[in-house]
N, CA, C and O atoms as a CHARMM CRD file, in Angstrom:
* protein
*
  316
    1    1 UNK  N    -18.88300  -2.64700  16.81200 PROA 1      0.00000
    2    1 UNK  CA   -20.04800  -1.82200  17.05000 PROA 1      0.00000
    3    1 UNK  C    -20.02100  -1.26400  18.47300 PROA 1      0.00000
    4    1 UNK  O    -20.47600  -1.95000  19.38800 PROA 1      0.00000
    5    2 UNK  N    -19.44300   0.10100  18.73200 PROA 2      0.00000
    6    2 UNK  CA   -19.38000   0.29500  20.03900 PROA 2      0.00000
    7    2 UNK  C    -20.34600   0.80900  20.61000 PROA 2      0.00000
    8    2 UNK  O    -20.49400   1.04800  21.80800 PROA 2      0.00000
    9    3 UNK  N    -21.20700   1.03600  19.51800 PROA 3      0.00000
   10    3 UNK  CA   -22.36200   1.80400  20.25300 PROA 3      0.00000
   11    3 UNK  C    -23.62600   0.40900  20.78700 PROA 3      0.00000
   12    3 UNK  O    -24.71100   0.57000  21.34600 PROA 3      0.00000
   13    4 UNK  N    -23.17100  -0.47900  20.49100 PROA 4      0.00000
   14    4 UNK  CA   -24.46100  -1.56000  21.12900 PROA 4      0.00000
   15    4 UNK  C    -23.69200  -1.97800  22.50200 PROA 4      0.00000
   16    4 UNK  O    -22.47700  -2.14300  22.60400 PROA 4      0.00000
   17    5 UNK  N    -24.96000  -2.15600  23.85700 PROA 5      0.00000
   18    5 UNK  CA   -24.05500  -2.55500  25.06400 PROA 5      0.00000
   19    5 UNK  C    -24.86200  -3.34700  25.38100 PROA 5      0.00000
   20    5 UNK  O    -26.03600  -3.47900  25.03500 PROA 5      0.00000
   21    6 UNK  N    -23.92200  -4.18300  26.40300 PROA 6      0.00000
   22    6 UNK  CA   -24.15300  -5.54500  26.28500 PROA 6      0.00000
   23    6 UNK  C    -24.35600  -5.71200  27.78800 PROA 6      0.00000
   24    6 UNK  O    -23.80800  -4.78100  28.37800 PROA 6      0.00000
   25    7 UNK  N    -24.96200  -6.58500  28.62600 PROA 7      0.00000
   26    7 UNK  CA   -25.41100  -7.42100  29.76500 PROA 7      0.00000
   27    7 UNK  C    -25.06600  -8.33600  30.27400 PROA 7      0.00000
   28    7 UNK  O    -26.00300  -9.12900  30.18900 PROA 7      0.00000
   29    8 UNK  N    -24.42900  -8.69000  30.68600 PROA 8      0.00000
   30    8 UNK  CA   -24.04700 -10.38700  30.61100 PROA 8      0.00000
   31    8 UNK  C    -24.97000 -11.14300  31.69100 PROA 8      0.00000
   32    8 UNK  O    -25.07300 -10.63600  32.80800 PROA 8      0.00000
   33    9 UNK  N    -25.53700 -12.15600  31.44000 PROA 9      0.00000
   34    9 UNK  CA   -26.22800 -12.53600  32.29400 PROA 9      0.00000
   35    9 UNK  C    -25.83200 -14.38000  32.40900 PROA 9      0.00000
   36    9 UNK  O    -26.26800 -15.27700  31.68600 PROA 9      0.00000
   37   10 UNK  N    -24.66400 -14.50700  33.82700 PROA 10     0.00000
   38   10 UNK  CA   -24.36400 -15.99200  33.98200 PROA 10     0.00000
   39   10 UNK  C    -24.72700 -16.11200  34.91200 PROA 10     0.00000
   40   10 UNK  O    -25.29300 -15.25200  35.58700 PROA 10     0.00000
   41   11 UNK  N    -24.43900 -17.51800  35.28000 PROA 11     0.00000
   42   11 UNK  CA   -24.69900 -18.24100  36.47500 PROA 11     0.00000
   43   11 UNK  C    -23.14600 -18.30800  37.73400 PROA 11     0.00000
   44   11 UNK  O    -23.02300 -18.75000  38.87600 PROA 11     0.00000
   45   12 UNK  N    -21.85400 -17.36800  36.40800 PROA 12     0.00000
   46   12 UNK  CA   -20.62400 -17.91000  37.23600 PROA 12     0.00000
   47   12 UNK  C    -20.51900 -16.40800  37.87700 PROA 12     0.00000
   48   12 UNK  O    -20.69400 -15.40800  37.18000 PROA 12     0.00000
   49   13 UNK  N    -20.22000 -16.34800  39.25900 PROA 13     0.00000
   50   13 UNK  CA   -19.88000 -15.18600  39.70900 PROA 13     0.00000
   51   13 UNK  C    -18.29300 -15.01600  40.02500 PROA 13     0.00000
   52   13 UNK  O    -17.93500 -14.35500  41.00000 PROA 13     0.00000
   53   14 UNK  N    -17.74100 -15.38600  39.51200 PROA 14     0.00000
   54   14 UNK  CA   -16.34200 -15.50100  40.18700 PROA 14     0.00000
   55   14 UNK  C    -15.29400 -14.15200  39.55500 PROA 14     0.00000
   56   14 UNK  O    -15.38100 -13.72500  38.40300 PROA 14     0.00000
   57   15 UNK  N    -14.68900 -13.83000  40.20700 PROA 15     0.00000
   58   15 UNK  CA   -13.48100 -12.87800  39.74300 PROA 15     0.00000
   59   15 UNK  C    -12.77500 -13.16200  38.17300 PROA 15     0.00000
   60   15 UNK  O    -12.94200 -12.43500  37.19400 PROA 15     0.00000
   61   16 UNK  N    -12.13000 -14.14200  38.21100 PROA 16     0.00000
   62   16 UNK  CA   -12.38000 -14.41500  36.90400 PROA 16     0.00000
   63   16 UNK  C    -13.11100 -14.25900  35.69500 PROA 16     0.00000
   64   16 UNK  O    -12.72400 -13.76000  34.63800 PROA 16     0.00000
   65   17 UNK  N    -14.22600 -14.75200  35.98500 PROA 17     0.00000
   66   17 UNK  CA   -15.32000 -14.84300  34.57400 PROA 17     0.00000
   67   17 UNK  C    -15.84700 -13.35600  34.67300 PROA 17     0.00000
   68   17 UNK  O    -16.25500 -12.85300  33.62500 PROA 17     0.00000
   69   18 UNK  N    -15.88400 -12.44200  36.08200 PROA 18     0.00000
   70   18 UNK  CA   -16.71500 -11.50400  35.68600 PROA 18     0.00000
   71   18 UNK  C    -15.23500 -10.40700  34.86800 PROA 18     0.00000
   72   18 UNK  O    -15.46800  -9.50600  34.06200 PROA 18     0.00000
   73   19 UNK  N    -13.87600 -10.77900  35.31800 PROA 19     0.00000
   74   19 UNK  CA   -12.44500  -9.63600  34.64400 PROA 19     0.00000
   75   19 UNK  C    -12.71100  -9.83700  33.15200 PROA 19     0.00000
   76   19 UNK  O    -13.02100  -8.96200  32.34400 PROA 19     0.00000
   77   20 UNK  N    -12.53800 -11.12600  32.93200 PROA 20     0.00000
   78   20 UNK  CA   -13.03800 -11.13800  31.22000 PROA 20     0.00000
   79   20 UNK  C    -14.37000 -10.67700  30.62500 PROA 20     0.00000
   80   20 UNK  O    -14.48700 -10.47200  29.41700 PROA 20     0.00000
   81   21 UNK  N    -15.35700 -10.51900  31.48300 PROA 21     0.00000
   82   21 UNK  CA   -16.37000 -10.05100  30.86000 PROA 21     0.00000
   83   21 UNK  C    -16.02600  -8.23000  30.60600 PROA 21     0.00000
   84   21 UNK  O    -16.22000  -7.63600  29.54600 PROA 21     0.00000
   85   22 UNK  N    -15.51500  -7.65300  31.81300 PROA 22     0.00000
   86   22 UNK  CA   -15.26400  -6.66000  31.71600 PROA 22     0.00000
   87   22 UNK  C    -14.13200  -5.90400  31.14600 PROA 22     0.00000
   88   22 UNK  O    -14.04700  -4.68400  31.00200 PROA 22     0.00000
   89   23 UNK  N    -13.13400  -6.97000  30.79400 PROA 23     0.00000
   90   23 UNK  CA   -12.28200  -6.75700  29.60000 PROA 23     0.00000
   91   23 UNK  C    -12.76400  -6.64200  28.31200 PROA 23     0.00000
   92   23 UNK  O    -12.23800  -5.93200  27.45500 PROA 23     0.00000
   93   24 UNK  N    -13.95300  -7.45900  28.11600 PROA 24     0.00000
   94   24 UNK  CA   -14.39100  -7.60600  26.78600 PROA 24     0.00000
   95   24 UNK  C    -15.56800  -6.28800  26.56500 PROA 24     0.00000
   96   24 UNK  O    -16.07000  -6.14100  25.45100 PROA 24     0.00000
   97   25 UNK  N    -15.82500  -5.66500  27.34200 PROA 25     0.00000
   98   25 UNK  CA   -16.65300  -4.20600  27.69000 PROA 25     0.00000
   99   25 UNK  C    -17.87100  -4.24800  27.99700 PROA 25     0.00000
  100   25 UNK  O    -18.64400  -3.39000  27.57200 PROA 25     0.00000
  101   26 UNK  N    -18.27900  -5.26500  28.80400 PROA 26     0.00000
  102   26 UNK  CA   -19.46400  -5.37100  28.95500 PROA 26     0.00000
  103   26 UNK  C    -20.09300  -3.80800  29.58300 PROA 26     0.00000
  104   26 UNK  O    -19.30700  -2.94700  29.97700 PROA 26     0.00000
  105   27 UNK  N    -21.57300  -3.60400  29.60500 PROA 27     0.00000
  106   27 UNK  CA   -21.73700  -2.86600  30.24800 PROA 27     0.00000
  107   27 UNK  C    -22.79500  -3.21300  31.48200 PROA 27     0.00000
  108   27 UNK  O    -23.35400  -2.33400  32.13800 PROA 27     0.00000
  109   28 UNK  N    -22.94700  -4.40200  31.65600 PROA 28     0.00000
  110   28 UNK  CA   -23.84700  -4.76800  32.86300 PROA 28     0.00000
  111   28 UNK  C    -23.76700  -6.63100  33.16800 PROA 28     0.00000
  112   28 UNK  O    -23.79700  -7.19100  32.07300 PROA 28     0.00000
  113   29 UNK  N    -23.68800  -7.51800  34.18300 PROA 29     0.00000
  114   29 UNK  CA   -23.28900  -8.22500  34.46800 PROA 29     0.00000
  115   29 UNK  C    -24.58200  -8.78700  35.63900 PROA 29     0.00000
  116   29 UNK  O    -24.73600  -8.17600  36.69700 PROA 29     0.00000
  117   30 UNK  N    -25.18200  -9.63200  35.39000 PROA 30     0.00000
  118   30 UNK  CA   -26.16800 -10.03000  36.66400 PROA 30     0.00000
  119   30 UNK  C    -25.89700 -11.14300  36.63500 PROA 30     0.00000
  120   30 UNK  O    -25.47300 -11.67400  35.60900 PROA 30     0.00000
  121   31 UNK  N    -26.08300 -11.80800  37.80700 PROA 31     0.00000
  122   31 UNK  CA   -26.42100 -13.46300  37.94900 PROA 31     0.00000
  123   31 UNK  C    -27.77900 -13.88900  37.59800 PROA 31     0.00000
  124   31 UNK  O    -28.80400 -13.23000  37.77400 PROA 31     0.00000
  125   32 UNK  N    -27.68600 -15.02900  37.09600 PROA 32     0.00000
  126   32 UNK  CA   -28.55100 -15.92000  36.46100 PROA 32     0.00000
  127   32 UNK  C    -30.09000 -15.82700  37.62800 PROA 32     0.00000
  128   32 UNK  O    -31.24200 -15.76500  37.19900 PROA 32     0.00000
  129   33 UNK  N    -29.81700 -15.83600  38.70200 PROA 33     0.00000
  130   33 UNK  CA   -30.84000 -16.09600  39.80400 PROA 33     0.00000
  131   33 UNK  C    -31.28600 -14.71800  39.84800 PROA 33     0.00000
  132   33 UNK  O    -32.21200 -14.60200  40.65100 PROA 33     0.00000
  133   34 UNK  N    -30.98400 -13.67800  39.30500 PROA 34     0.00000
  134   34 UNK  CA   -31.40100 -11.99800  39.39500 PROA 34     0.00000
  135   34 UNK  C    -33.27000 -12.13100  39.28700 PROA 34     0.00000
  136   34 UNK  O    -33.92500 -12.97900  38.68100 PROA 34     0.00000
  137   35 UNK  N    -33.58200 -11.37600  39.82100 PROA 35     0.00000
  138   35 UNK  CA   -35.21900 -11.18700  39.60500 PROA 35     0.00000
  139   35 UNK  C    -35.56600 -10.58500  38.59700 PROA 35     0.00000
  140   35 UNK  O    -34.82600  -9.84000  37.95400 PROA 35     0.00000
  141   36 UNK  N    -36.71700 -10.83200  38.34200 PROA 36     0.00000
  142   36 UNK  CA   -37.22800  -9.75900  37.15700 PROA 36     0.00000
  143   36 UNK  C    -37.00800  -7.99500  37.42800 PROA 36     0.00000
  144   36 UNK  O    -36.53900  -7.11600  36.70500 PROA 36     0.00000
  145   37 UNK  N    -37.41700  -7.98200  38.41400 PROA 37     0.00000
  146   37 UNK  CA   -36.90500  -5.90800  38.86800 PROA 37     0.00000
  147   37 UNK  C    -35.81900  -5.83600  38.45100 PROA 37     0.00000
  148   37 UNK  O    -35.49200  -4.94900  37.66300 PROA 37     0.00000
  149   38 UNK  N    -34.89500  -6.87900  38.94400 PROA 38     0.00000
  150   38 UNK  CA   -33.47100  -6.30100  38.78900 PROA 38     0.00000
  151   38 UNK  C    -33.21900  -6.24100  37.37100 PROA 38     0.00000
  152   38 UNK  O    -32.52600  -5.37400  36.83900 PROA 38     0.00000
  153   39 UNK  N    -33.80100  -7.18600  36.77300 PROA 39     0.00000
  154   39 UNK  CA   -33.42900  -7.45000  35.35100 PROA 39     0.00000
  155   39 UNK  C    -33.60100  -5.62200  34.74700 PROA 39     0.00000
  156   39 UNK  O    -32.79300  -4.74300  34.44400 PROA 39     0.00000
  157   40 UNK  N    -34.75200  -5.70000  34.79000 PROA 40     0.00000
  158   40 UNK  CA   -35.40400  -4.29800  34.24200 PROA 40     0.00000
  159   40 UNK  C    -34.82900  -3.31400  34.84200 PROA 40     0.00000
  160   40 UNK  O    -34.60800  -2.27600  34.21800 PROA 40     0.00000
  161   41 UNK  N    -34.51900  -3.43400  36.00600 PROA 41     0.00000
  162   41 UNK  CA   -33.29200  -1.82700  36.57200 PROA 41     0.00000
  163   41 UNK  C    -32.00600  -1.82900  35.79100 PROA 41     0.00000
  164   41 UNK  O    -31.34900  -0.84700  35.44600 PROA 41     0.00000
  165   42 UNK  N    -31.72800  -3.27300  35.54400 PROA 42     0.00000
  166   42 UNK  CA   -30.22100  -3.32200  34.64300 PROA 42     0.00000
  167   42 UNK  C    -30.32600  -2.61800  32.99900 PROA 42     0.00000
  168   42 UNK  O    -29.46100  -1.91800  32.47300 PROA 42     0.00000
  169   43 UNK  N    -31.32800  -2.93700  32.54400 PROA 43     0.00000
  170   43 UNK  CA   -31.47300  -2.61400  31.31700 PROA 43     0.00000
  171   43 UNK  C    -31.69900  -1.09700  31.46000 PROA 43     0.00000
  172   43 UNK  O    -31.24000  -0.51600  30.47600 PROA 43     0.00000
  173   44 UNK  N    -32.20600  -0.33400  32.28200 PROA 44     0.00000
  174   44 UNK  CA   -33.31100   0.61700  31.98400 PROA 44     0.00000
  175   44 UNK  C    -31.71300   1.34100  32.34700 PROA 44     0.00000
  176   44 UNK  O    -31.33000   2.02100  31.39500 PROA 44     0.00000
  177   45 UNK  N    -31.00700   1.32500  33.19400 PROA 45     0.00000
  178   45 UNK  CA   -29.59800   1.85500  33.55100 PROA 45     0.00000
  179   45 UNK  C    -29.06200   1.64600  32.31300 PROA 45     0.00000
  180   45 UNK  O    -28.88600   2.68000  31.66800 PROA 45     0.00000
  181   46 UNK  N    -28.72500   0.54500  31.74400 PROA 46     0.00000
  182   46 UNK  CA   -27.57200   0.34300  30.25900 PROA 46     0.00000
  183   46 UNK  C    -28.10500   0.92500  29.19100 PROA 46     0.00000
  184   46 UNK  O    -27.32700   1.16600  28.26800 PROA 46     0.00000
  185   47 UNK  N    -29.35200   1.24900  29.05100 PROA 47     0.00000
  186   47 UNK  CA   -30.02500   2.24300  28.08800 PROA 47     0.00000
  187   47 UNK  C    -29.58100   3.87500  28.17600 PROA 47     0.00000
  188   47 UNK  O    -29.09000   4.65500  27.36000 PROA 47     0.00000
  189   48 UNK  N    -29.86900   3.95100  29.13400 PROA 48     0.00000
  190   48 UNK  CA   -29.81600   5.13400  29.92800 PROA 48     0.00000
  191   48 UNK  C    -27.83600   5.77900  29.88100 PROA 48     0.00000
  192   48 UNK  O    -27.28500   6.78400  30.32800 PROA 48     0.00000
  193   49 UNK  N    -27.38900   4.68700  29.18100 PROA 49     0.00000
  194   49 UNK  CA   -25.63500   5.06100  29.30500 PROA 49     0.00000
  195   49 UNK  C    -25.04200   4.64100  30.67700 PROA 49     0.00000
  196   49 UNK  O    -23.83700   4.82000  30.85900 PROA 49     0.00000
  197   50 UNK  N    -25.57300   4.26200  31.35400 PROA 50     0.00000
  198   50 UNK  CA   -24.53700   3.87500  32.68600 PROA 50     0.00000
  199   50 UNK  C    -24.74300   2.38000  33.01300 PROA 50     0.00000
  200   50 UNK  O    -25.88000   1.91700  32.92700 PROA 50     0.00000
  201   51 UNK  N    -23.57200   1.49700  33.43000 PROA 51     0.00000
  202   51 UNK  CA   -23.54700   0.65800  33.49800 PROA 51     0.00000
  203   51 UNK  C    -24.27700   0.19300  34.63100 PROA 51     0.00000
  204   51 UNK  O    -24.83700   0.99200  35.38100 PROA 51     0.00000
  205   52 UNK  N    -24.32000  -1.30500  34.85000 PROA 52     0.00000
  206   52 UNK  CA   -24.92500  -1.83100  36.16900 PROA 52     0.00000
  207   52 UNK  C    -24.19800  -3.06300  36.65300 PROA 52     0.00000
  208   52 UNK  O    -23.84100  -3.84500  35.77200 PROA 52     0.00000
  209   53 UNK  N    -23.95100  -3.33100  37.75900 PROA 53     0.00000
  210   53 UNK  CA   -23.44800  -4.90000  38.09600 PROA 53     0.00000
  211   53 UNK  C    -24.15800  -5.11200  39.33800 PROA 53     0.00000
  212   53 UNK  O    -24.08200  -4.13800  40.08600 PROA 53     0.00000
  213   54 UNK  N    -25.08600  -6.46900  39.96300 PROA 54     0.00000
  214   54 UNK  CA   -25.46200  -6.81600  41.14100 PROA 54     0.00000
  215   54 UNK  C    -24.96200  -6.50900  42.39300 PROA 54     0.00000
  216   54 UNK  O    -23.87200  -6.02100  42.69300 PROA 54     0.00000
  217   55 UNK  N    -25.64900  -6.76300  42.90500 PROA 55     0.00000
  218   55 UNK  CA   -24.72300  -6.19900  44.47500 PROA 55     0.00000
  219   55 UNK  C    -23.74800  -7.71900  44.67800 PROA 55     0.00000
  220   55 UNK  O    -22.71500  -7.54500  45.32600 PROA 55     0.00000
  221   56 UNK  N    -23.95100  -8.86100  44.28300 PROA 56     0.00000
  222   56 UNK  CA   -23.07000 -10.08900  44.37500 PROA 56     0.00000
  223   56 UNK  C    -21.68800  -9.78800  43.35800 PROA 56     0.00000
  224   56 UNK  O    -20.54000 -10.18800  43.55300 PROA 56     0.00000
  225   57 UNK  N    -22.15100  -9.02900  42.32300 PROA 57     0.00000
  226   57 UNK  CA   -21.11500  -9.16300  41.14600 PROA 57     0.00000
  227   57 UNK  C    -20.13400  -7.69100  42.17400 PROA 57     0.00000
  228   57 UNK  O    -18.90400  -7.74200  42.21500 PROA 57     0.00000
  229   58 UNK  N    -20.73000  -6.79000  42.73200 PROA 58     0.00000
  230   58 UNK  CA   -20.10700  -5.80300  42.80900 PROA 58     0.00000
  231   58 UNK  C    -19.09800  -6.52200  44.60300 PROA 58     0.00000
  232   58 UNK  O    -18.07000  -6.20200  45.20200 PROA 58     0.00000
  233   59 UNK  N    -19.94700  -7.33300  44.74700 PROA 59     0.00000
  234   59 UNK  CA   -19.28700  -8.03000  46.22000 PROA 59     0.00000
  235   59 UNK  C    -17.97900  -8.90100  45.99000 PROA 59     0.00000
  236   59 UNK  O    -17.09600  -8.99200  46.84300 PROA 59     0.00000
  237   60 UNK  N    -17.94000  -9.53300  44.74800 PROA 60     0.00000
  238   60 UNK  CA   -16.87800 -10.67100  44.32000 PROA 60     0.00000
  239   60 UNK  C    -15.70100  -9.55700  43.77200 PROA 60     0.00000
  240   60 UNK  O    -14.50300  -9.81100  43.90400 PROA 60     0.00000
  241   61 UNK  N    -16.19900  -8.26300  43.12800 PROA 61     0.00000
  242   61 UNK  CA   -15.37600  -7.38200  42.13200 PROA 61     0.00000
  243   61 UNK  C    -14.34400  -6.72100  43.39700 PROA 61     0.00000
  244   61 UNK  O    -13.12100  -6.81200  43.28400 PROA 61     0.00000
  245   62 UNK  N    -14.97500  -6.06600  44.57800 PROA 62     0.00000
  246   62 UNK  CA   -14.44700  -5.27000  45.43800 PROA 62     0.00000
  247   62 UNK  C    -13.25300  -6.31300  46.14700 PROA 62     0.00000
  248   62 UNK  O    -12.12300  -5.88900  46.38700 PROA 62     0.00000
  249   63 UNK  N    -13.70000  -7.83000  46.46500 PROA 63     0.00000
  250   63 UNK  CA   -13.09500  -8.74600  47.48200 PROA 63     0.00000
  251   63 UNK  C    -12.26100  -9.04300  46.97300 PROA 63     0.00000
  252   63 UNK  O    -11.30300  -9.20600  47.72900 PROA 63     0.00000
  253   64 UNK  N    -11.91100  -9.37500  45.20000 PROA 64     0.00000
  254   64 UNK  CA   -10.83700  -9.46000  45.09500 PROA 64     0.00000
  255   64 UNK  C    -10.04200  -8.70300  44.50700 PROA 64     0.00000
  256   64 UNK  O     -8.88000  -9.08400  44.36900 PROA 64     0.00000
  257   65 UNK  N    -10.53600  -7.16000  43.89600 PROA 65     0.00000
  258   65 UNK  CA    -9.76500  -6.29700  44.11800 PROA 65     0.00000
  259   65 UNK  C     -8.48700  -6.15000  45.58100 PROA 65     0.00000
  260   65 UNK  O     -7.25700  -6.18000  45.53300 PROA 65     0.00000
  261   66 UNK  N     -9.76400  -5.93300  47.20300 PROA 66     0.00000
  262   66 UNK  CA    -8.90000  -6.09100  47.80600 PROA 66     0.00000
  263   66 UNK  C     -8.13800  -6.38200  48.02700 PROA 66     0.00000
  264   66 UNK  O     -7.12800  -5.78400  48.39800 PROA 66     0.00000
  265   67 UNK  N     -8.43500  -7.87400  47.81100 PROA 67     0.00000
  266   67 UNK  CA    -6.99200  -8.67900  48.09700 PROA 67     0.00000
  267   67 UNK  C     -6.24900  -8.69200  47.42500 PROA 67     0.00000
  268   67 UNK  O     -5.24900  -9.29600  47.81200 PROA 67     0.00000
  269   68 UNK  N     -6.19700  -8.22100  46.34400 PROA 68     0.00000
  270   68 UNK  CA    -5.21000  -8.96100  45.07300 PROA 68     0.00000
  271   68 UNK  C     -4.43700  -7.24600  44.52100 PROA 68     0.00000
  272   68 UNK  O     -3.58200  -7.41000  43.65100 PROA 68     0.00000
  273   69 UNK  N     -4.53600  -6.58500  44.70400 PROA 69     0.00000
  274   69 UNK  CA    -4.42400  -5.33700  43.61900 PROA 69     0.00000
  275   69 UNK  C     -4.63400  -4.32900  44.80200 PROA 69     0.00000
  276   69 UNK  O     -4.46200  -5.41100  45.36300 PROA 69     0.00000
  277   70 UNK  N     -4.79400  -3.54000  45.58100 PROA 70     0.00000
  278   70 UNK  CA    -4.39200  -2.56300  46.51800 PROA 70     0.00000
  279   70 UNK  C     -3.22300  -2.65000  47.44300 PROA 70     0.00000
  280   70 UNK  O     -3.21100  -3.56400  48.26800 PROA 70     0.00000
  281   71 UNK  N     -2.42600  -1.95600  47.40100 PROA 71     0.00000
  282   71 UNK  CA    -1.20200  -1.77100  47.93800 PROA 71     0.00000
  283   71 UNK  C     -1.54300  -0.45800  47.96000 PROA 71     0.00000
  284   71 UNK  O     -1.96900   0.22800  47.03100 PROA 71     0.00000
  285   72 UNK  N     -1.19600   0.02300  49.75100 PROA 72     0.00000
  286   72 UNK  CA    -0.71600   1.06900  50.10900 PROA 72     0.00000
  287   72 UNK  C      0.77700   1.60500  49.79500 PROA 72     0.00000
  288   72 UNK  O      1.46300   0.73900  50.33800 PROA 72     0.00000
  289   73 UNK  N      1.45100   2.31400  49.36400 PROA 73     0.00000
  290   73 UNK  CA     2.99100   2.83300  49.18700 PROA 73     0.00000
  291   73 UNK  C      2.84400   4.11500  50.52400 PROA 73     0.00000
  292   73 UNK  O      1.87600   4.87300  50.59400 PROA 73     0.00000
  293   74 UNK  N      3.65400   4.12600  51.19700 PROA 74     0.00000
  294   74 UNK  CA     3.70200   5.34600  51.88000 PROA 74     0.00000
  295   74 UNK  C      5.11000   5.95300  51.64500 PROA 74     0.00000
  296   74 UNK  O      5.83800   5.23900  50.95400 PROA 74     0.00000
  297   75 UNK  N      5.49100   6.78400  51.95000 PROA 75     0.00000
  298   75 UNK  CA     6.58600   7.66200  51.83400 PROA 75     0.00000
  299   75 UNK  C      6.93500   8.31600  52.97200 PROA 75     0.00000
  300   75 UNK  O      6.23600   8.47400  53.97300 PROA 75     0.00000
  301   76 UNK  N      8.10300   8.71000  52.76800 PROA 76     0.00000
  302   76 UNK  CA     8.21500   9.82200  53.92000 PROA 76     0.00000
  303   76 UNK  C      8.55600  10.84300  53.32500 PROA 76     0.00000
  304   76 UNK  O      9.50500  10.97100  52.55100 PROA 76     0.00000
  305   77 UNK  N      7.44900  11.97200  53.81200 PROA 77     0.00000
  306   77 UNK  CA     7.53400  12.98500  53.17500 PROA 77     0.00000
  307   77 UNK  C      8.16600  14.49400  54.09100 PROA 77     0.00000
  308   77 UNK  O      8.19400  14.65700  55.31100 PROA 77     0.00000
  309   78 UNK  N      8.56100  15.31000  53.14900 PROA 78     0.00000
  310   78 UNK  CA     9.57000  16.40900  54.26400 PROA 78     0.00000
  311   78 UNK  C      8.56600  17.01500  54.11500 PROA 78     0.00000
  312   78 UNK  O      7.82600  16.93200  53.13500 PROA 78     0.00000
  313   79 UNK  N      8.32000  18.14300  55.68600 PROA 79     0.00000
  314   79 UNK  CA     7.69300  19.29100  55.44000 PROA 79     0.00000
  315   79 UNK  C      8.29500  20.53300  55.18100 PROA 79     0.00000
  316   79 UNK  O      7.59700  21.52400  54.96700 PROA 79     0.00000
């Protein structure tokens, strides 16, 4: 059913648990401790067609992107 989207709402924030969630297609991801606003900004966004992730989920996603998966390649290029 691709048209139903989904939230995930845990308590684990880790790189891990959130890659599989987002392998599996989630479209929004909060921690368990999220407030009620946030709750309702998440939904009212995943309704709305665009996804949402916390500013913690989006803090763990970027850090280990960094580290793990960006490589600069440079070249030398002729002019």
């Amino acid at each position: 059913y691709p048209s139903i989207k989904i939230i995930a709402i845990s308590m684990f924030g880790t790189a891990e648990v959130i890659k599989e969630m987002l392998d599996a297609g989630i479209s929004g991801y909060i921690l368990k401790n999220t407030g009620r606003l946030e709750l309702l900004a998440a939904l009212d966004k995943v309704i709305e067609g665009e996804n949402y992730f916390d500013q913690q989920v989006i803090k763990e996603i970027l850090n280990n992107f960094t580290k793990n998966e960006v490589q600069l390649r440079l070249t030398n290029r002729k002019i």
